[in-house]
DOKOL-389040 format. One record per residue (C-alpha): x, y, z. Coordinates in pm, 1 decimal, always signed. Layout:
<nodes>
+----------+----------+----------+
|       xx |       yy |       zz |
+----------+----------+----------+
|        X |        Y |        Z |
...
+----------+----------+----------+
</nodes>
This chain:
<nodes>
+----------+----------+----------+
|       xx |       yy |       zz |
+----------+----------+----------+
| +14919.6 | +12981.5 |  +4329.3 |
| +14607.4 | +13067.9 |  +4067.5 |
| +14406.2 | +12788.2 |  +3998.4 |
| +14044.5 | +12874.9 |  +3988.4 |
| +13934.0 | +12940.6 |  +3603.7 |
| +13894.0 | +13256.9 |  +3446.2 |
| +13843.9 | +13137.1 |  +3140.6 |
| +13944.7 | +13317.5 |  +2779.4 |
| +13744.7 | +13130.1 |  +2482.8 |
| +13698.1 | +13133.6 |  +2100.6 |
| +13452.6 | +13008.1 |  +1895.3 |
| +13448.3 | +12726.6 |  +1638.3 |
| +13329.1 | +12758.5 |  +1231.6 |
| +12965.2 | +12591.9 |  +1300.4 |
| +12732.0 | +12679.4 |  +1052.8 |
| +12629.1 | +13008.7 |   +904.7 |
| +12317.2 | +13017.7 |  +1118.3 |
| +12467.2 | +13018.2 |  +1437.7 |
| +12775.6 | +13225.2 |  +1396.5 |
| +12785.3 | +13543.3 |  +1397.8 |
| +13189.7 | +13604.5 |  +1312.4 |
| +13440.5 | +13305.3 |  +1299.7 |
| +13773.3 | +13375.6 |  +1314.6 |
| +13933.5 | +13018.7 |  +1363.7 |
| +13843.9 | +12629.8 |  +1300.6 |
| +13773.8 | +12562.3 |  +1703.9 |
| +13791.6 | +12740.2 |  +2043.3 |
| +14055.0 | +12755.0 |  +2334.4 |
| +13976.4 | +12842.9 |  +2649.0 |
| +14205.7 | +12918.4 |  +2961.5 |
| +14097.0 | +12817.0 |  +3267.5 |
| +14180.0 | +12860.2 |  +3670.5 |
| +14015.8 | +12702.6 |  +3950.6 |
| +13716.5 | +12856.4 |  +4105.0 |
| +13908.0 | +12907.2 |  +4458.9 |
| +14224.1 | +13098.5 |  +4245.3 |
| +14043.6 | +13415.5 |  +4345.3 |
| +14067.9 | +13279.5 |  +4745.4 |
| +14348.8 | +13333.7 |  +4965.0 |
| +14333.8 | +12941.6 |  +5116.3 |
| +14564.7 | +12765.5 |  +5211.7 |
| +14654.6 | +12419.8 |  +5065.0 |
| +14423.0 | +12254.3 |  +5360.7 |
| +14128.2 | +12501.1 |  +5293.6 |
| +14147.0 | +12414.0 |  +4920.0 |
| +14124.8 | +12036.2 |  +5011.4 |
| +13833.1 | +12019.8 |  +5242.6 |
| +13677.1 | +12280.2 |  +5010.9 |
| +13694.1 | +12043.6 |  +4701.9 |
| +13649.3 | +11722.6 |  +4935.8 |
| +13327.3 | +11887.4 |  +5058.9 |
| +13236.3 | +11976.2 |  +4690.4 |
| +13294.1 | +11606.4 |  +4592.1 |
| +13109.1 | +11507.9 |  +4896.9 |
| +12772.2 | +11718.7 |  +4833.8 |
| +12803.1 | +11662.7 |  +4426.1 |
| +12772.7 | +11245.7 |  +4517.3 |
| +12473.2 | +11305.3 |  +4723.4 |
| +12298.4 | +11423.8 |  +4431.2 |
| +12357.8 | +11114.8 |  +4193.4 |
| +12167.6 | +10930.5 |  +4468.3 |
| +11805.5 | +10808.1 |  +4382.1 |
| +11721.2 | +11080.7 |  +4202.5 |
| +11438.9 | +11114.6 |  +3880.4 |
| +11589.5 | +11395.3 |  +3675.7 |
| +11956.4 | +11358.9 |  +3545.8 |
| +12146.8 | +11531.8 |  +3838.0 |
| +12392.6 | +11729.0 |  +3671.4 |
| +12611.9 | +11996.9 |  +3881.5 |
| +12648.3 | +12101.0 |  +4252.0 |
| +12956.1 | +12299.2 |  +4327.6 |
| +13193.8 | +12304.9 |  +4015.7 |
| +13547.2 | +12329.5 |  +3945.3 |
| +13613.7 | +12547.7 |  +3679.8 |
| +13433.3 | +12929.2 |  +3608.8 |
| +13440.1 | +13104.9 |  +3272.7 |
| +13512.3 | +13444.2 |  +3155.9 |
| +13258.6 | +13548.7 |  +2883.4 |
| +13042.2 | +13876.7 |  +2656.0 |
| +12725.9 | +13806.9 |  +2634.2 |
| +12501.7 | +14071.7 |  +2429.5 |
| +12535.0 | +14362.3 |  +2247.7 |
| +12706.6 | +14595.5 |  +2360.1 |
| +12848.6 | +14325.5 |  +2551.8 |
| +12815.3 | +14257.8 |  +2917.5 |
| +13065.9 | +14042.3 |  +3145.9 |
| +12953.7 | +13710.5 |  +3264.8 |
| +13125.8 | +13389.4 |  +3436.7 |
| +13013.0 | +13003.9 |  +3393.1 |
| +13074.9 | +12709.2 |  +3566.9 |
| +13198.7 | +12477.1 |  +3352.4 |
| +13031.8 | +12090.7 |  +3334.7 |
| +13054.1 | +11783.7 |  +3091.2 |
| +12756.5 | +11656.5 |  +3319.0 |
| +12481.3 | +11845.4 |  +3174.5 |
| +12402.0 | +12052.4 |  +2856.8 |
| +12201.7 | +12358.5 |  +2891.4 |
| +12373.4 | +12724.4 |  +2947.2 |
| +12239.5 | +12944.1 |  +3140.5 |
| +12294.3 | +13283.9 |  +3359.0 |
| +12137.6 | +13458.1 |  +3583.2 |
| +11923.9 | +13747.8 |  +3463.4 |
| +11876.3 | +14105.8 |  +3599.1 |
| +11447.1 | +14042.3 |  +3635.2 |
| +11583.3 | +13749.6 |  +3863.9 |
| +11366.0 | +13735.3 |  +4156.1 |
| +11543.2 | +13412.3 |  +4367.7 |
| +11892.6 | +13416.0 |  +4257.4 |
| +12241.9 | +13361.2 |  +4422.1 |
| +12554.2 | +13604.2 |  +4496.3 |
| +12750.3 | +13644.9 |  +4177.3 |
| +13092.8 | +13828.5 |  +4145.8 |
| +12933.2 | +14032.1 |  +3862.2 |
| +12610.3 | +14191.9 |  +3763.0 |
| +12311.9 | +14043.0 |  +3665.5 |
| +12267.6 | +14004.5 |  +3275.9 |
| +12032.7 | +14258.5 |  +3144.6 |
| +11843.8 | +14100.5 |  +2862.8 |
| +11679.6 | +14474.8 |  +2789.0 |
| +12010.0 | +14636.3 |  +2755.6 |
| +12077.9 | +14426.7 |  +2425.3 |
| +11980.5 | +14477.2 |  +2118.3 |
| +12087.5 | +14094.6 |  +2012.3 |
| +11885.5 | +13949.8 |  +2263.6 |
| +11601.3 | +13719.8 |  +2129.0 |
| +11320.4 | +13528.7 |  +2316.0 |
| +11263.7 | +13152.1 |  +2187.9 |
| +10950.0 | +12999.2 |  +2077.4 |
| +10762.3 | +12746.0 |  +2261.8 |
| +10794.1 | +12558.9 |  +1961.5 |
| +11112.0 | +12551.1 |  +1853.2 |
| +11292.1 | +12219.2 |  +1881.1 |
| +11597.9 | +12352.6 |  +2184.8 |
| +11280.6 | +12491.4 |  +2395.4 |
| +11100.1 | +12112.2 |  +2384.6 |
| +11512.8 | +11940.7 |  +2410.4 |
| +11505.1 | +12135.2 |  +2834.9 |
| +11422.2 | +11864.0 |  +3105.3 |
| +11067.7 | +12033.0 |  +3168.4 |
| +10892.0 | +12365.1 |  +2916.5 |
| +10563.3 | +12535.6 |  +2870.0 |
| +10460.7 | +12834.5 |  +2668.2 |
| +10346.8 | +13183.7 |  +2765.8 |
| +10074.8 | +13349.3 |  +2595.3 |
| +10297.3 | +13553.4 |  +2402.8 |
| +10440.7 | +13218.0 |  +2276.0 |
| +10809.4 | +13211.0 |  +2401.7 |
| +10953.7 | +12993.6 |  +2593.4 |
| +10980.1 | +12919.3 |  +2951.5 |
| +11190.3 | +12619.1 |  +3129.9 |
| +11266.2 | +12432.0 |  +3406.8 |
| +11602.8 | +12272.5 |  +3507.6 |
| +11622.7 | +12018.3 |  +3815.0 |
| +11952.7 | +11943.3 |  +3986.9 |
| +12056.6 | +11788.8 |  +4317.0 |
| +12117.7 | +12138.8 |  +4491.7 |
| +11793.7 | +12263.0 |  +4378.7 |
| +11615.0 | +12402.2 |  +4044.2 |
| +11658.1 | +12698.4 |  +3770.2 |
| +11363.5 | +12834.7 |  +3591.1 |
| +11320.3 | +13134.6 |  +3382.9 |
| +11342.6 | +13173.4 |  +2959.5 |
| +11522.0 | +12988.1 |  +2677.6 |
| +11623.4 | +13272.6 |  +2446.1 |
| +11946.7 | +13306.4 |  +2230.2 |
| +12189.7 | +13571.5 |  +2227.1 |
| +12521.1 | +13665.3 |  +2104.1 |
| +12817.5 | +13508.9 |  +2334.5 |
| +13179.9 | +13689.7 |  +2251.5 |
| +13507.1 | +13469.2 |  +2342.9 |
| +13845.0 | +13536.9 |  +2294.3 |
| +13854.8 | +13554.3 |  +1878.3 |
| +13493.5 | +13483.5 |  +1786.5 |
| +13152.5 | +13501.5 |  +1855.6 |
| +12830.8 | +13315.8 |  +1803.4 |
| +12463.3 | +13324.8 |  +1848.7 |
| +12350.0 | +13060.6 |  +2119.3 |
| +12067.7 | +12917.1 |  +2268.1 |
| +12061.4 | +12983.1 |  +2648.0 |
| +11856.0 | +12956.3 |  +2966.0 |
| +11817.9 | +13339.0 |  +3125.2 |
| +11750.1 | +13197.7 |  +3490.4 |
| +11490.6 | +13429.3 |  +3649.6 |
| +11447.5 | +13222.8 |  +3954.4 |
| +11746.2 | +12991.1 |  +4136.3 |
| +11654.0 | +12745.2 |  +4429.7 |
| +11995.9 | +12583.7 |  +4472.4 |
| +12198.5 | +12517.5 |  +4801.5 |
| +12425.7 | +12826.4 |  +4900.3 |
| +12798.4 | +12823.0 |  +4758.6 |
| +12645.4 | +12565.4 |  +4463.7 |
| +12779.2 | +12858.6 |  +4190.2 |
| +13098.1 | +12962.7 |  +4376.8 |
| +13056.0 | +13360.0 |  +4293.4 |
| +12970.9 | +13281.3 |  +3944.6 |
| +12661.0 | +13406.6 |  +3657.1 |
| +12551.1 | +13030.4 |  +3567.1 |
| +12671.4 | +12747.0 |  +3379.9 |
| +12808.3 | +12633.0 |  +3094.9 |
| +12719.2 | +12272.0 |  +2985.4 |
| +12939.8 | +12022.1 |  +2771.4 |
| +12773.3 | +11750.7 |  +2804.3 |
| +12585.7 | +11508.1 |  +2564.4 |
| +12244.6 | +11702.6 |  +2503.3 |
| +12139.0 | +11909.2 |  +2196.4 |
| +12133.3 | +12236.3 |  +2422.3 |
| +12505.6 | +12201.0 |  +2514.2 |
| +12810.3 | +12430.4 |  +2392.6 |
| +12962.3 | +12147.0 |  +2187.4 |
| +12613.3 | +12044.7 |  +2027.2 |
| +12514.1 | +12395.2 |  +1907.0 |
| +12862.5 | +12473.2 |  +1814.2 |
| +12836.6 | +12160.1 |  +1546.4 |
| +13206.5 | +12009.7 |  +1731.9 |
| +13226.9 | +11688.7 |  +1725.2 |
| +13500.7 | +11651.1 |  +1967.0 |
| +13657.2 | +11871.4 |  +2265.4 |
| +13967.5 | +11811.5 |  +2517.7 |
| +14069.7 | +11965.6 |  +2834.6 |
| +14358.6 | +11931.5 |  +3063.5 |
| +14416.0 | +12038.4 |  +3394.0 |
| +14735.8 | +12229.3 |  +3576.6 |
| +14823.1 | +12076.7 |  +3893.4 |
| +14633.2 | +12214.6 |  +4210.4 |
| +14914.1 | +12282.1 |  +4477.3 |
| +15263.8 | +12299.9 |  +4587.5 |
| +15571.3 | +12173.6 |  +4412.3 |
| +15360.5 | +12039.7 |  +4125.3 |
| +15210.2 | +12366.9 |  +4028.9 |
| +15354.2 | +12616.9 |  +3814.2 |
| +15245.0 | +13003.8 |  +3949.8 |
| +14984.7 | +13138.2 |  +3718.0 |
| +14930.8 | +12823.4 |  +3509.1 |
| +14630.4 | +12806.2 |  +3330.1 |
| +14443.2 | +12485.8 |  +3239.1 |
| +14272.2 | +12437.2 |  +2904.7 |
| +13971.1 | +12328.2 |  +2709.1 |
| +13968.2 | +12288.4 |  +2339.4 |
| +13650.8 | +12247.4 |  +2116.6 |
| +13633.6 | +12183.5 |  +1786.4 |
| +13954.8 | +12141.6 |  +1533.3 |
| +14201.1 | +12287.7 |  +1825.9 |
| +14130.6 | +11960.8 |  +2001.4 |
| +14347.1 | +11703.9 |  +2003.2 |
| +14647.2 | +11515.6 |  +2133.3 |
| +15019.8 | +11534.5 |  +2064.7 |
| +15349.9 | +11502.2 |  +2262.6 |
| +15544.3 | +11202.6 |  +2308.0 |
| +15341.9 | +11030.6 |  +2567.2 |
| +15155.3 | +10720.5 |  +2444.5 |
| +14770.8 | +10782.2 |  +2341.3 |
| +14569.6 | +10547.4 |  +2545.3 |
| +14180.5 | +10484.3 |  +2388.4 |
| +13865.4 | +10364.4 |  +2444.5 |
| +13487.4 | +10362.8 |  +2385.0 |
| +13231.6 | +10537.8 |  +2597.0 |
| +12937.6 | +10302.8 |  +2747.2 |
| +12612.4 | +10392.0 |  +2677.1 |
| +12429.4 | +10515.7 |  +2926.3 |
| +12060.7 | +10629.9 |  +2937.9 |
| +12012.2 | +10899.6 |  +2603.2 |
| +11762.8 | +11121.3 |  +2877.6 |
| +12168.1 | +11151.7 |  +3037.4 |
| +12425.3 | +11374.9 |  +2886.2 |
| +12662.0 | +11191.2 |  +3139.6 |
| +12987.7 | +11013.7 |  +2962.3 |
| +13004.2 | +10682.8 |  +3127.0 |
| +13336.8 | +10513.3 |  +3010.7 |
| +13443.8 | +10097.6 |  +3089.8 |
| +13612.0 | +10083.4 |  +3418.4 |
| +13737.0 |  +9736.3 |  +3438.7 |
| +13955.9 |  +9737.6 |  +3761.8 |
| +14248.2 |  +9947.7 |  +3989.1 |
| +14571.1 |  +9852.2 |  +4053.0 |
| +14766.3 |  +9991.1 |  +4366.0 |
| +15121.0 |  +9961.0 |  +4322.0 |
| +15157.2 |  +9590.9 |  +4176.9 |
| +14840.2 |  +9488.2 |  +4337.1 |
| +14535.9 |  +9429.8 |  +4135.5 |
| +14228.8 |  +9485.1 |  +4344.9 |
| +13958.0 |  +9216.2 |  +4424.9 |
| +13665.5 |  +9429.3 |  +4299.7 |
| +13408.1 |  +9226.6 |  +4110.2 |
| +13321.3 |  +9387.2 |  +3752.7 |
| +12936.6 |  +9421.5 |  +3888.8 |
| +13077.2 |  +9741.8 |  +4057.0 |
| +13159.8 |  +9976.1 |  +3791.1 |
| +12911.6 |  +9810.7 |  +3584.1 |
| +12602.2 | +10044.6 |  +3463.7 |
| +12235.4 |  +9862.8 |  +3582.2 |
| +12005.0 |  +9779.2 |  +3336.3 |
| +11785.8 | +10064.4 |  +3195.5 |
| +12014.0 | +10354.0 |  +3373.6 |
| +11889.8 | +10263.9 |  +3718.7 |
| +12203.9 | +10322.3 |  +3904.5 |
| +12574.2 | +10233.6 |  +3903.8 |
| +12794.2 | +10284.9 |  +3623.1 |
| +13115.5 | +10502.1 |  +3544.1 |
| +13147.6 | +10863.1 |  +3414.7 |
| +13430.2 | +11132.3 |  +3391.8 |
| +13293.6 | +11471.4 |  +3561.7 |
| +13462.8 | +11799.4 |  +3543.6 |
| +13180.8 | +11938.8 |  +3753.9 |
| +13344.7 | +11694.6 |  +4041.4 |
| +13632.6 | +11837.7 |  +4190.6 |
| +13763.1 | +11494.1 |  +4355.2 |
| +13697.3 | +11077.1 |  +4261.3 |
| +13379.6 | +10890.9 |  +4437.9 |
| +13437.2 | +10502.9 |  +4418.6 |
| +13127.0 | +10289.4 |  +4429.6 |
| +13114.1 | +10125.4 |  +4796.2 |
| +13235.6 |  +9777.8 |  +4610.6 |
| +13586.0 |  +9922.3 |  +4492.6 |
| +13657.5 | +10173.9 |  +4796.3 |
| +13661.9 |  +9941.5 |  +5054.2 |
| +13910.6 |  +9711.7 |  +4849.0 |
| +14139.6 | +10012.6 |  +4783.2 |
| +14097.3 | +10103.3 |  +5153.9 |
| +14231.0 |  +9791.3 |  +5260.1 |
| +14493.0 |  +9746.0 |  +5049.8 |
| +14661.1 | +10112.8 |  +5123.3 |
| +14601.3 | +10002.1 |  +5464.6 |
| +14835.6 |  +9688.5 |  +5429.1 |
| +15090.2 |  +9859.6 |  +5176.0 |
| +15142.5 | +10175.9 |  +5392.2 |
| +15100.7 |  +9954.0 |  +5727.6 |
| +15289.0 | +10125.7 |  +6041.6 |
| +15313.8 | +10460.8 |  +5823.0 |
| +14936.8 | +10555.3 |  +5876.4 |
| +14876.3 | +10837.8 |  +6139.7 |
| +14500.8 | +10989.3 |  +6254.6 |
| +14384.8 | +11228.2 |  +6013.0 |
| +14410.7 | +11610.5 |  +6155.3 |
| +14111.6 | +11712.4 |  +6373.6 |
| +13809.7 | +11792.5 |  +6155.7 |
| +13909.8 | +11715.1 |  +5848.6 |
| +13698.3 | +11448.5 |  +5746.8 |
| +14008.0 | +11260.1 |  +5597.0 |
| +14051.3 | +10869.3 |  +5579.0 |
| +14365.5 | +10769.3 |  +5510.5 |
| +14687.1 | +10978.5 |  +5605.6 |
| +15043.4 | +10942.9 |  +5614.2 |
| +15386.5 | +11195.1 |  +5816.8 |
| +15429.4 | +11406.1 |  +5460.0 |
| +15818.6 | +11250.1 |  +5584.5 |
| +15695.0 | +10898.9 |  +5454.6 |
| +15507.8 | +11041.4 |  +5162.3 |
| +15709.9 | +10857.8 |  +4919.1 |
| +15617.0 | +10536.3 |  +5018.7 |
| +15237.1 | +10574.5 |  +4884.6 |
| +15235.9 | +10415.8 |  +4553.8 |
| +15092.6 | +10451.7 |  +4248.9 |
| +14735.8 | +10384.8 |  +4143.4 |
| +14629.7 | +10225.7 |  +3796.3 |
| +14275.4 | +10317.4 |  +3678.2 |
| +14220.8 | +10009.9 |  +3421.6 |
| +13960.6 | +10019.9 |  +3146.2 |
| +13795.0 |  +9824.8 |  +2876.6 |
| +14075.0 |  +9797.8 |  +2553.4 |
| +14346.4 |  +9790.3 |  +2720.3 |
| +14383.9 | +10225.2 |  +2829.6 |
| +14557.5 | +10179.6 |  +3149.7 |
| +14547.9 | +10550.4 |  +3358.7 |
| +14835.4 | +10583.3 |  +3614.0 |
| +14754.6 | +10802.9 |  +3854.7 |
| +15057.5 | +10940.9 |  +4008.0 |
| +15072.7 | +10962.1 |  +4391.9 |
| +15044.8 | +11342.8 |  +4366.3 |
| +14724.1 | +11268.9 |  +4185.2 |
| +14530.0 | +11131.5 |  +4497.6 |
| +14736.1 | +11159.0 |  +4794.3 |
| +14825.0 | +11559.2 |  +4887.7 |
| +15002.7 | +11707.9 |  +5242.1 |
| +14700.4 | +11938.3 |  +5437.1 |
| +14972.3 | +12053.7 |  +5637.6 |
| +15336.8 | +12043.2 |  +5694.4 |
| +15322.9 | +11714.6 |  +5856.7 |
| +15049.2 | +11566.8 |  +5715.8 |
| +14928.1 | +11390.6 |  +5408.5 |
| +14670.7 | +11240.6 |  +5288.1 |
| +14433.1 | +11069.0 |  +5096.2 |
| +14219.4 | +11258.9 |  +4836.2 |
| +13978.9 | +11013.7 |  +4717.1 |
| +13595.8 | +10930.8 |  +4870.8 |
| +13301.4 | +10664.0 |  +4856.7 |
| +12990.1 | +10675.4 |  +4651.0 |
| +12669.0 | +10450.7 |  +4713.4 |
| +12667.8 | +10242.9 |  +4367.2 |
| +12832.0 | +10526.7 |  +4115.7 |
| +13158.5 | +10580.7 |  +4028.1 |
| +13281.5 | +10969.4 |  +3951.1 |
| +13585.7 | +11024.9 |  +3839.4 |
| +13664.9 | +11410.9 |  +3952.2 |
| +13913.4 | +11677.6 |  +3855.9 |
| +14186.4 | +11602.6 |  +4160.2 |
| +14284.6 | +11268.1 |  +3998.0 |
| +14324.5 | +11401.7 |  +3637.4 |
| +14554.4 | +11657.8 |  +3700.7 |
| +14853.1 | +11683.3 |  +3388.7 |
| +14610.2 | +11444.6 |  +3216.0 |
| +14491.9 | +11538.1 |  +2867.0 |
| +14141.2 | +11387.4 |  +2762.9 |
| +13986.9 | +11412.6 |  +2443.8 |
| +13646.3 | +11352.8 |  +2400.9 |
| +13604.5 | +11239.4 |  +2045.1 |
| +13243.3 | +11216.4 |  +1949.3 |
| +13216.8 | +11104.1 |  +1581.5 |
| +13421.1 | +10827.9 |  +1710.8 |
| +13216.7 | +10804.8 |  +2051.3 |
| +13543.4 | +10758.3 |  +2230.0 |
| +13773.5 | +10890.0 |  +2488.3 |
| +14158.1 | +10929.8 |  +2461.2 |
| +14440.7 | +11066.0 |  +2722.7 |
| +14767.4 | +11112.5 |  +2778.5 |
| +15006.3 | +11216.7 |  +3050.4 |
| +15112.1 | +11568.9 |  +2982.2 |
| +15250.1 | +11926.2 |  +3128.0 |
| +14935.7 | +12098.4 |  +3107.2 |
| +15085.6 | +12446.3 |  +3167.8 |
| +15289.3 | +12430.1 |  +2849.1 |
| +14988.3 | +12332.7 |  +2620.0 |
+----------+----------+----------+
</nodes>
């Protein structure tokens, strides 16, 4: 089964000054998980996204800088320059800036394609230092010629290098973007997964949605293995007028919390979870976002391949799959830094979980959705703990479509087959 992203884009009508065709009124992309191009088995592809999940958390720990990717989910298939050359990007609604690695690199990571050569294009343009997307990067200074230089932090390590723009081709258009050519990479081995750099959705000016003038994007991801997936089914992310929901299942809404604006993190109101008919005791304190940023709060992630709970509402859910599932818990398989397993014979008898939040948007979470088989006898649990944030990862919205609508500043879903959209 494919699912690691490849992913085929178009380009959204902006404005004039940042597009260089436009063909149609948004973009589409296709995408496949990052470990599609692996031969692993349905246990390799578990610890390998648990393990993601696991080292992404660590970095939203005490931290300074907004701590925005780690190893990511979802790679995409790009041009950039003229005459073009091939790149791939992580893709991450937890941060903003794009970037690649550049041929002049002199500390950079394995990618599954060459190096971006800036000197090769004839569309390639260095930023001033004083230009307003040069001062919008976490940390900038000027060289004497007067470009721009910049320097991103993250919890796997730091990027530095130029803020140019250049022309990036997708599937039916093309546009002229500001971008971070990465000439040095300090980040913990396996953080890109074979890929150029990044590609940020997230709530900053420097992001694809921002500079693409979209004021609302949607994505929606294929199942990752077995029975649930369809061979070859690609998952998708819309920006611009493509995005949207449709389909018979109901729309559930509500509004994104605001978080700290130095952020581009979408924090949304988790109230509560329900596990079966059981409504957990977690106090609202634990999903709740501390005063001035510090710490705690709620945010969807598609850099996070699986769901962190907050200490306060994992031990709850713990104890309550504990009693529902009773004498049908066995010992996780030998190394496999599972909690909670089941025989994949009594599989049926994990229930459901309900992610509730503010207005009344109730997300059921199938059992497929957070419970999967490692091997042929055993099953389990697909969910971690966090300190005092709450991540909601990839794993757990799998055939759910979310639109991010931000004129509105609110997020929508809806259950749907994601390999048919």
């Amino acid at each position: 089964m494919e699912i690691s992203l490849v992913l085929i884009v178009v380009v959204l009508c902006a404005s004039a000054a940042t597009l260089v065709t436009c063909s149609s009124p948004g973009f589409h992309m296709q995408l496949r998980h990052v470990d599609g191009k692996g031969s692993y088995t349905a246990a390799e592809r578990v610890q390998r996204a648990m393990a993601s999940s696991r080292q992404r958390l660590a970095t939203f720990v005490d931290v300074t800088v907004p701590v925005h990717w780690n190893t990511s989910q979802y790679i995409a298939e790009y041009l950039i320059g003229t005459p073009p050359q091939r790149a791939e990007a992580l893709i991450d609604t937890g941060s903003d800036l794009i970037w690649t690695q550049c041929s002049d690199c002199s500390q950079c990571v394995k990618q599954g394609l060459p190096h971006y050569n800036a000197s090769m294009s004839n569309t390639f343009h260095p930023m001033s230092c004083n230009d307003a997307l040069c001062l919008a990067t976490q940390e900038h200074s000027c060289r004497p010629d007067g470009s721009c230089t910049f320097r991103a932090f993250y919890g796997a390590g730091d990027a530095s290098g130029t803020i140019d723009t250049e022309v990036f081709a997708f599937q039916n258009g093309s546009a002229r973007l500001t971008f971070g050519c990465v000439e040095s990479l300090m980040i913990a081995p396996g953080s890109l997964d074979g890929a150029s750099g990044l590609i940020g959705l997230g709530r900053g000016p420097l992001s694809l949605v921002s500079q693409a003038g979209a004021n609302k994007f949607s994505y929606c991801h294929t199942p990752y293995l077995g029975s649930n997936a369809t061979i070859g089914a690609s998952s998708h992310l819309f920006v611009g007028a493509l995005a949207s929901l449709s389909g018979d299942s109901p729309v559930m809404s509500m509004s994104f919390v605001q978080g700290p604006k130095e952020y581009p993190f979408y924090y949304v109101p988790l109230v509560g979870i329900s596990v079966g008919q059981t409504r957990l005791p977690i106090p609202p304190a634990v999903f709740a976002l501390k005063p001035k940023g510090t710490g705690g709060g709620v945010i969807v992630d598609s850099g996070t391949p699986t769901t962190g709970l907050a200490h306060g509402a994992y031990g709850p859910l713990r104890e309550e799959l504990q009693r529902q599932l009773n004498g049908s818990l066995v010992p996780p398989p030998a190394d496999s830094e599972m909690d909670l397993c089941v025989a994949v014979a009594q599989e049926k008898k994990v229930p459901s979980m309900v992610l509730h939040f503010s207005g009344r948007a109730d997300m059921v979470l199938p059992p497929e959705n957070y419970w999967v088989p490692l091997d042929s006898s055993t099953s389990c649990m697909v969910m971690d703990t966090s300190n005092d944030m709450t991540i909601i990862g990839n794993f757990q919205l799998q055939n759910i479509h979310l639109l991010y609508d931000l004129a509105k500043d609110e997020l929508s879903f809806q259950t749907a087959d994601c390999s048919k959209l």
